[in-house]
C-alpha positions as CSV (number, residue, x, y, z in Angstrom):
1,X,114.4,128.7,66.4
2,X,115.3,130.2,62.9
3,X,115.8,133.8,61.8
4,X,115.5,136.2,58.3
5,X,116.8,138.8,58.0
6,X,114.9,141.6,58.1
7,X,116.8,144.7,56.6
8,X,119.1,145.4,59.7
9,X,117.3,143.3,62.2
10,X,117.3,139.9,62.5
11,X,113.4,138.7,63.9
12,X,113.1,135.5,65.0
13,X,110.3,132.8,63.6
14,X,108.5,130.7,66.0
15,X,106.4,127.6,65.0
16,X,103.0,128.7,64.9
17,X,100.5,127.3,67.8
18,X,97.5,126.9,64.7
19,X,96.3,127.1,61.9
20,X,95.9,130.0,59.4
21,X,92.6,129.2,58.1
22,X,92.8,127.0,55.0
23,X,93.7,127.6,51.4
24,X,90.5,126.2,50.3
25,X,88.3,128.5,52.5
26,X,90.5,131.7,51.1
27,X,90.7,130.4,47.9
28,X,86.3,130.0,47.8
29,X,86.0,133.2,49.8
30,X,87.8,135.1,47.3
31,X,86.5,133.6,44.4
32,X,82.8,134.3,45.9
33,X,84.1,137.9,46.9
34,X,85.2,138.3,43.6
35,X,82.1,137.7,41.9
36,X,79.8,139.3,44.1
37,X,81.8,142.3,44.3
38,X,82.6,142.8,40.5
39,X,79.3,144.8,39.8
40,X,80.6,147.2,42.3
41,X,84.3,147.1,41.1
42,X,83.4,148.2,37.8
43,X,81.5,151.2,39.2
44,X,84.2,151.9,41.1
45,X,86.9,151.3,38.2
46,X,84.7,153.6,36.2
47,X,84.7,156.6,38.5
48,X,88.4,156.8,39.2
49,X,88.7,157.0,35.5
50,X,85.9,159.6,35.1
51,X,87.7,161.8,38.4
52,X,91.3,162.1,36.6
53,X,93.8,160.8,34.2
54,X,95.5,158.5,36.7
55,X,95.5,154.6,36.7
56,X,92.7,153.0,38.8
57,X,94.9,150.7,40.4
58,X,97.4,151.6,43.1
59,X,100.1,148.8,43.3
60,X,103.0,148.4,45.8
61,X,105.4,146.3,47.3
62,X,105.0,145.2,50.6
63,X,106.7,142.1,52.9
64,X,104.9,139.1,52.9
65,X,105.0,135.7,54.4
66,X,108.8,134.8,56.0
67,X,109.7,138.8,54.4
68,X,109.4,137.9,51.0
69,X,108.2,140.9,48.9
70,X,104.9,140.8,46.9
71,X,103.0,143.4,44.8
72,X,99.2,144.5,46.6
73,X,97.0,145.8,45.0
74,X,94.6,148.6,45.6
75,X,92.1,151.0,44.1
76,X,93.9,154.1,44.2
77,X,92.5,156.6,46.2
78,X,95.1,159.4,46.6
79,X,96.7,161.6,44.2
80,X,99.5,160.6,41.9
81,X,101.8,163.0,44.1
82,X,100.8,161.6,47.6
83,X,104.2,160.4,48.0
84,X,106.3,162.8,46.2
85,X,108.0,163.7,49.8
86,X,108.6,160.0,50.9
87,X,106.4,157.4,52.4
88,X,103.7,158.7,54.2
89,X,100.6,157.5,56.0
90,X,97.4,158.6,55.0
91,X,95.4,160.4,57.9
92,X,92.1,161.1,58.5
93,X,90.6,164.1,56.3
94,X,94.1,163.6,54.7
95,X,94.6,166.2,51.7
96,X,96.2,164.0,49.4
97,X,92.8,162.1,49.2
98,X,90.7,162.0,46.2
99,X,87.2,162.7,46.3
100,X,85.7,159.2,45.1
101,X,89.0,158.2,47.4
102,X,87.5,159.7,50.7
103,X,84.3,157.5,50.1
104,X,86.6,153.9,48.6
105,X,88.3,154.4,52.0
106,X,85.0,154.7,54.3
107,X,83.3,152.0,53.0
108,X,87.0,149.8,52.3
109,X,86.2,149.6,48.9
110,X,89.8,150.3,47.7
111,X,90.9,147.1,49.2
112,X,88.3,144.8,47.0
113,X,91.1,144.4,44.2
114,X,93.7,142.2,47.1
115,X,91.0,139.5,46.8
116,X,93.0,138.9,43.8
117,X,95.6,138.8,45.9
118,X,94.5,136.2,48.3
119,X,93.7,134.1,45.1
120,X,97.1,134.0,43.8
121,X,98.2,133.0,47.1
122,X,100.6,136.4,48.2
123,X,97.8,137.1,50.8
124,X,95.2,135.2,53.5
125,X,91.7,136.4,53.6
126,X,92.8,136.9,57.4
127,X,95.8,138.1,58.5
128,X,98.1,140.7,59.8
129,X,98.4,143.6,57.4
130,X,101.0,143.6,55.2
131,X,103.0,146.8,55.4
132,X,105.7,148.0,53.4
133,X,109.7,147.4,54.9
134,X,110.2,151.2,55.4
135,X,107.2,150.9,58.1
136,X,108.6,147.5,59.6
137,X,112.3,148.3,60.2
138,X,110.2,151.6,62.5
139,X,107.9,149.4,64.2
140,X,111.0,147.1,65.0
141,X,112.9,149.3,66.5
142,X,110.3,149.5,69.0
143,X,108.5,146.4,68.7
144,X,111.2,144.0,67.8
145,X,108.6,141.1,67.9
146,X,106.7,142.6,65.2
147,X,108.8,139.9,63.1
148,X,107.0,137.0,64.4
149,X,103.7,138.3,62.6
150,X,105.9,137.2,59.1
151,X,105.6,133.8,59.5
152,X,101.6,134.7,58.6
153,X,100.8,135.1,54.9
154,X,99.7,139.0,55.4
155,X,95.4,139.1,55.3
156,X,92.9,141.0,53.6
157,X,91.3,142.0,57.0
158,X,93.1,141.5,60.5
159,X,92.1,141.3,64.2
160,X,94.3,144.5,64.3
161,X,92.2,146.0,61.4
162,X,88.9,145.1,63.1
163,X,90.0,146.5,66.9
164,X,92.1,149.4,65.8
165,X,91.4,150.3,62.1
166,X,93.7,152.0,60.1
167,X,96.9,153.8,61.6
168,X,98.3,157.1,60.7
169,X,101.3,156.8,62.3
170,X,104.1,154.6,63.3
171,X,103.1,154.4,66.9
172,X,99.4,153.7,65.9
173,X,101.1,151.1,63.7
174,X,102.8,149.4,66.9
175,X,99.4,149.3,69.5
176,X,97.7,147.7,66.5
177,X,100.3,145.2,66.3
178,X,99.9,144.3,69.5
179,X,96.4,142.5,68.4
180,X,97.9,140.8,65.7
181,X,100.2,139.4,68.1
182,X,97.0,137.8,70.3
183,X,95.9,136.8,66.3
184,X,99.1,134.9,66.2
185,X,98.9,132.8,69.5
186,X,95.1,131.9,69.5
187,X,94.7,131.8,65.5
188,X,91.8,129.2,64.2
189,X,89.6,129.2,61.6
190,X,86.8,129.8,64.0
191,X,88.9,132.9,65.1
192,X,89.3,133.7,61.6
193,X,85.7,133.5,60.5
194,X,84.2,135.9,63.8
195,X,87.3,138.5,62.4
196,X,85.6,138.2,58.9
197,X,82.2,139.2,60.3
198,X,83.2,141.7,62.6
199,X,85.1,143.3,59.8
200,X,82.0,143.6,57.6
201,X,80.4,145.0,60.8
202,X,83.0,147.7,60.7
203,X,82.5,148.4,57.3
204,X,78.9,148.7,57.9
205,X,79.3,150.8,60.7
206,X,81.9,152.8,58.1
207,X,84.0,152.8,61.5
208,X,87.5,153.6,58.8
209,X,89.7,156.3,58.8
């Protein structure tokens, strides 16, 4: 068994039990994401400009596969101040939410632009989320095999994402793990493909917070 170090804590990395989909399958997936969604990303580039003077895209660090820190990408959907305080969750009926915001976040839209993402290879159209370290070294303190989920490139949609949804806290954060963690011992690509439809039947059903 082999350990990173992840800020203070030390997780360790087990071998996974399967496969993580295939590069080919995200690599097509995105690509025919991409394409079909670019109508609708233009629309939606256009109407964060139109709303305010801010950037359209929201980009951040998070930790990646085996803790290695990548840029995501996202359409931005709070104001330029949301953080001004420190990190901070975003809630439901959360304040620092833009108008055109409130509506990328019910329908997902402001997570079209990490297809890119999953093209260049930082992310897995399935996977855990990728959060950023702030977040991890909290959920480790109480979930201290919350670092197995690293040795997963992070995904666009998770079986965390489709059971739970979006958490607004760090305990939230922690009982969603908890289905990543069955992602992580039963992982296939026929797994992986009933996660993709169920997520867009969560979109569908705008089931988001």
């Amino acid at each position: 068994m082999k350990t990173f170090a992840l800020g203070v804590v030390k997780a360790p990395i087990l071998k996974p039990k399967g496969p993580q989909g295939t590069r080919f399958l995200d690599l097509f997936m995105a690509s025919l994401g991409l394409i079909l969604a670019a109508p609708i990303m233009l629309v939606v580039a256009l109407l964060i400009k139109l709303s305010d003077k801010g950037p359209v895209l929201y980009k951040q660090v998070r930790v990646g596969q085996g803790g290695k820190p990548f840029t995501i990408f996202k359409f931005r959907s709070m104001r330029l101040d949301a953080e001004q305080n420190g990190p901070a969750l975003a809630k439901k009926d959360d304040p620092r939410t833009t108008k055109i915001g409130n509506v990328l976040r019910k329908w997902r839209l402001d997570e079209l632009p990490q297809l890119w993402n999953v093209l260049k290879g930082d992310m897995a159209m399935v996977g855990p989320r990728p959060e950023r370290q702030y977040y991890i070294d909290r959920i480790m303190d109480h979930a201290p095999n919350y670092g197995r989920l690293l040795e997963l490139k992070p995904g666009l949609t998770s079986m965390g994402i489709v059971r739970f949804g979006y958490a607004s806290s760090v305990e939230e954060m922690i009982d969603r793990q908890r289905h990543d963690q069955y992602y992580l011992e039963n992982r296939s690509i026929a797994l992986d493909l009933r996660i993709l439809v169920q997520s867009v039947q969560v979109v569908l059903g705008r089931k988001g917070k």
